[in-house]
C-alpha positions in Angstrom: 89.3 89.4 87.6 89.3 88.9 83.7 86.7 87.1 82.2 87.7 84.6 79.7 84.7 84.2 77.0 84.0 80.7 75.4 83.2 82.3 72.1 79.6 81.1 72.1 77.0 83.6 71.3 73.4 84.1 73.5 71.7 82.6 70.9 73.9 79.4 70.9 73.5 78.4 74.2 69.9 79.0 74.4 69.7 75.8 72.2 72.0 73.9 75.0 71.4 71.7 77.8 71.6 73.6 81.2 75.1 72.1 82.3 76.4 72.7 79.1 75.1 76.2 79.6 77.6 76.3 82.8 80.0 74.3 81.2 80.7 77.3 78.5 80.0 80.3 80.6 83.2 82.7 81.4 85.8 81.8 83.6 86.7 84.2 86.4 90.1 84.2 87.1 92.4 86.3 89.6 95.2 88.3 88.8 98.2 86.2 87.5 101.1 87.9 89.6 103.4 86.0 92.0 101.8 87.5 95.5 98.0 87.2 94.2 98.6 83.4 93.4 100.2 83.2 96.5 97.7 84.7 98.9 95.5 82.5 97.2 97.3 79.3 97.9 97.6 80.9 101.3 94.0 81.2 101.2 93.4 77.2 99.9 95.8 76.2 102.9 93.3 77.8 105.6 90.8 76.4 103.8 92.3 73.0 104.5 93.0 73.7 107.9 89.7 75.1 109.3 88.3 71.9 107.7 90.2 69.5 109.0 89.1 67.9 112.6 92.2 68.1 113.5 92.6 71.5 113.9 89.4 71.7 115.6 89.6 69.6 118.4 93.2 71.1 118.8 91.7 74.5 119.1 89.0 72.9 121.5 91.5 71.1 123.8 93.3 74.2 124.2 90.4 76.5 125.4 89.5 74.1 127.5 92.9 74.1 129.2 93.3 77.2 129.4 89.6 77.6 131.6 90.8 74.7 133.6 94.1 76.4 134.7 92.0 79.4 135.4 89.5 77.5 137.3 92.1 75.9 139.2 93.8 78.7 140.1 90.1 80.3 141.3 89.6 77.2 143.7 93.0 77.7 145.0 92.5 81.4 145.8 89.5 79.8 148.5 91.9 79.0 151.3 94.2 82.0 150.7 93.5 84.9 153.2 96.4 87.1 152.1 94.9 87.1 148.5 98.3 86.4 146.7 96.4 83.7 144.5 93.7 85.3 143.1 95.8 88.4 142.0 96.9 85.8 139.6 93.8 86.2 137.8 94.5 89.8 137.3 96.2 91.4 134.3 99.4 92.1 134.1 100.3 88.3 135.5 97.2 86.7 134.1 98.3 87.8 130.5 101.7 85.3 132.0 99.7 82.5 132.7 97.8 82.5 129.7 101.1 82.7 127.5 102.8 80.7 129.1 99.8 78.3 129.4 99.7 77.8 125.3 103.5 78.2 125.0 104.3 74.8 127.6 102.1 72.3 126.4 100.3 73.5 123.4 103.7 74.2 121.1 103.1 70.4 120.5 100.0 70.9 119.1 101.2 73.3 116.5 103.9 70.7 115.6 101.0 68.1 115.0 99.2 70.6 112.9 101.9 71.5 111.2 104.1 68.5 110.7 100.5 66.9 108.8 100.3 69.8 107.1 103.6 69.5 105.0 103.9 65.7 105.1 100.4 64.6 104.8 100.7 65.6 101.6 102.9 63.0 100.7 101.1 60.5 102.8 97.8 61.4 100.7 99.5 61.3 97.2 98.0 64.9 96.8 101.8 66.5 96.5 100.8 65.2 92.6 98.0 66.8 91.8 99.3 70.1 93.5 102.7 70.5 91.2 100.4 69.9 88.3 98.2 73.5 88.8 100.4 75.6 87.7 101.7 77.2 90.6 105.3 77.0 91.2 106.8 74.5 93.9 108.0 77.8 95.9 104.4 79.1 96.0 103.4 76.2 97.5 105.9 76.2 100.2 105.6 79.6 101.1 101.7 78.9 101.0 101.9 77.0 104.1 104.6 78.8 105.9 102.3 81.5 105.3 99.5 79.6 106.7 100.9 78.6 109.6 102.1 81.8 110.5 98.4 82.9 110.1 97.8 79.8 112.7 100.2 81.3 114.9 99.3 84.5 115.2 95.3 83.5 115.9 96.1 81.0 118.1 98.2 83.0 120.7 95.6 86.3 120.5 92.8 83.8 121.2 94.6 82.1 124.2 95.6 85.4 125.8 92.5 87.3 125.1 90.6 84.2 126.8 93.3 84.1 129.4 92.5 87.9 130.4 89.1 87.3 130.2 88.4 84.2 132.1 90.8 85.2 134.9 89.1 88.8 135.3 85.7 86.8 135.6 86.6 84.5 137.9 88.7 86.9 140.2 84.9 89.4 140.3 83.9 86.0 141.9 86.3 86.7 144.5 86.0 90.3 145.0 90.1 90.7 143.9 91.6 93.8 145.1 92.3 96.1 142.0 95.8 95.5 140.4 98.2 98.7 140.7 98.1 100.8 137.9 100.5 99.0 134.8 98.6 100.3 131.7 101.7 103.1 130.1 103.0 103.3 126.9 106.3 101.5 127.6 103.9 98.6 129.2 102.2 98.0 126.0 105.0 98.2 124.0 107.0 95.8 125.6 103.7 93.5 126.1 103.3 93.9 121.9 106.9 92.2 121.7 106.5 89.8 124.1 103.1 88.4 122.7 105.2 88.6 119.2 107.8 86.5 120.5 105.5 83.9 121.6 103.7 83.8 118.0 107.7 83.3 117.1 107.9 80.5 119.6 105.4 78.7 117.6 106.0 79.8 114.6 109.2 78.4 114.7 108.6 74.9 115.9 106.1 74.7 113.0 109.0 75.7 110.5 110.7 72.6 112.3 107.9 70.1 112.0 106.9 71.7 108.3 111.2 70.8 107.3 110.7 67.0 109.3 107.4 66.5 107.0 109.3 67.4 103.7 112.2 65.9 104.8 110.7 62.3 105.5 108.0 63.0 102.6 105.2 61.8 105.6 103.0 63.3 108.4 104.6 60.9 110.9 108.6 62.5 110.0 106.8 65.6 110.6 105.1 65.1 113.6 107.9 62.6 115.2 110.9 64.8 114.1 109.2 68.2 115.3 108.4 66.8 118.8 111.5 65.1 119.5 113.5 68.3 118.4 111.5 69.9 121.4 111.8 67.5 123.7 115.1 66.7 123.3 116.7 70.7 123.2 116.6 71.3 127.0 118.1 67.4 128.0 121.2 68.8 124.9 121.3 72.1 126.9 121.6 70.2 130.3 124.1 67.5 129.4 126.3 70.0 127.6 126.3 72.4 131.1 126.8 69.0 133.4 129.9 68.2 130.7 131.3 71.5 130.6 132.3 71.0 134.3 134.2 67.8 133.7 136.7 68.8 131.4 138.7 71.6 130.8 140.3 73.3 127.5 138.6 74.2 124.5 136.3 70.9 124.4 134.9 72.7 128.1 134.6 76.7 126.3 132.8 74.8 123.6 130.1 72.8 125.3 129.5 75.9 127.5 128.8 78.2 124.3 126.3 75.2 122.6 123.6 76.0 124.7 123.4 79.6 123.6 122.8 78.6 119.6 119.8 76.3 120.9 116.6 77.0 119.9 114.5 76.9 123.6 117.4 79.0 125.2 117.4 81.9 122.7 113.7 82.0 122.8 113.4 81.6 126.7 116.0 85.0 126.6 114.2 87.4 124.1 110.9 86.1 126.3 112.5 86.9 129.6 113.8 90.4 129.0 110.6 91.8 128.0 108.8 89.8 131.2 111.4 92.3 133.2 109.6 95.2 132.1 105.6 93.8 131.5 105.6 91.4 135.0 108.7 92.3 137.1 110.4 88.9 136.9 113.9 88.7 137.2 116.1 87.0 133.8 119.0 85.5 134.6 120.4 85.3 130.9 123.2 87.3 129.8 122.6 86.7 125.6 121.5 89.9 124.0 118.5 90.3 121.9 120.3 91.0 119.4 122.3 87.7 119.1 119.2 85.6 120.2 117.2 87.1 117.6 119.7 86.0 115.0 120.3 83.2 115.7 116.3 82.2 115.3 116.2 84.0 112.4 119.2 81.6 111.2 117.4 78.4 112.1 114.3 79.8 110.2 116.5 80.8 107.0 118.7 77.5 107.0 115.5 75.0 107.3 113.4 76.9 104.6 116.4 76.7 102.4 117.0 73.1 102.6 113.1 72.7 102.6 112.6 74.5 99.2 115.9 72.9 97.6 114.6 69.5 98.5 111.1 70.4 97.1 112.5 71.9 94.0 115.1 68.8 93.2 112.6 66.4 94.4 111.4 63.5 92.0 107.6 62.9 92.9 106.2 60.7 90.4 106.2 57.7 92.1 
């Protein structure tokens, strides 16, 4: 921190008013570099985030969801006798549930957040005031990539350590039959990737809804361009499978082949192979990681690019 001095001596100011006082006493500021004004605009986007209700009652509805599926599952396990149910609230398959829980419905959520993030400061008028501090317009783009990546990475250790826990609670209730040993070396590794593919998951909606809100210079292209993306991947993936049997040729290789550079598929395959070793399950896609995990990453490079050339270019006086 370097202190920058007024010039005023002791004796000066002893003669001042009290704000004045404040008014003329040394500035703190950070260091100057690239990264330390970025962590700090990183720092002012949390900042924004934790105090926004929105981001609350997210967080809220999503605890809450992830009890109630819990719960649900507990009053299921009453009528079971063969106690197949209420080994779902043990770990390694309750650690599934709870990923998969926040993955289904709750990807939505980080669009909302993340789509008002980007555009709502358009909406606001704030986009202004922020291009005037100094920083660059990169900072401030990477600031809330950044951000939400934090977002991300909170939000899925939160909903799987509460998964774990509320399911190993419930299933004491029930006096579950220990799981069979699972906890090796090759088990946590391959659960590590899989709970850092589902930070991905989000993370890279949010990229989507963050482009959407630039894009459209409003929380609403944001939101509305994010979710529809989502929604609208798996019906693309279904119609171009259904289409691919009606004709032949090169038009039927190609619709076949579209599916694999969509977003859901890719992530659906990385996700699955590691389930194979963590929960057993069976994956039925023949894309290797290594393609999957490159095409994401070109989604994520392309859609940052366009969003920083259209922040750079962009006029926003008016």
């Amino acid at each position: 921190m370097h202190p920058i001095d007024t010039g005023l001596s002791t004796s000066a100011r002893e003669g001042q008013p009290l704000a004045e006082q404040f008014a003329s006493a040394p500035v703190l500021l950070g260091r100057r570099d690239y990264l330390s004004v970025l962590l700090r605009l990183t720092a002012m986007e949390l900042y924004k985030l934790r105090r926004r209700p929105l981001t609350r009652i997210s967080a809220l509805i999503a605890l809450l969801t992830t009890l109630l599926v819990f719960f649900a599952l507990f009053l299921f396990s009453t009528g079971d006798g063969s106690g197949q149910v209420v080994r779902l609230l043990l770990p390694p398959t309750s650690l599934n549930i709870a990923v998969q829980t926040a993955l289904t419905p709750f990807t939505i959520l980080i669009i909302i957040i993340a789509g008002s993030t980007a555009g709502g400061e358009y909406t606001q008028g704030t986009i202004r005031l922020l291009f005037t501090r100094g920083p660059t317009r990169t900072q401030f783009l990477l600031a809330k990539v950044g951000a939400m990546l934090i977002c991300c990475i909170v939000g899925i250790s939160v909903l799987s350590i509460s998964g774990l826990v509320i399911g190993y609670l419930l299933s004491l209730l029930r006096q579950a039959p220990s799981p069979a040993p699972f906890l090796t070396t090759s088990w946590l590794l391959h659960t590590g990737l899989f709970l850092l593919l589902a930070i991905f998951n989000w993370f890279i909606f949010a990229v989507i809804a963050l482009f959407f809100g630039i894009l459209g210079r409003s929380s609403a292209a944001g939101i509305g361009g994010g979710i529809v993306w989502y929604l609208l991947e798996p019906i693309i993936g279904q119609i171009c499978q259904l289409s691919s049997e009606l004709v032949q040729g090169p038009v039927s290789a190609f619709l076949r082949a579209l599916p694999d550079y969509l977003i859901g598929n890719n992530l659906a395959t990385l996700m699955a192979h590691q389930g194979y070793y963590i929960f057993g399950s069976s994956s039925i896609s023949t894309l290797p990681d290594a393609e999957a995990l490159t095409v994401l990453l070109a989604y994520i490079v392309l859609l940052l690019s366009i969003a920083g050339w259209l922040n750079h270019r962009r006029d926003i006086t008016n």
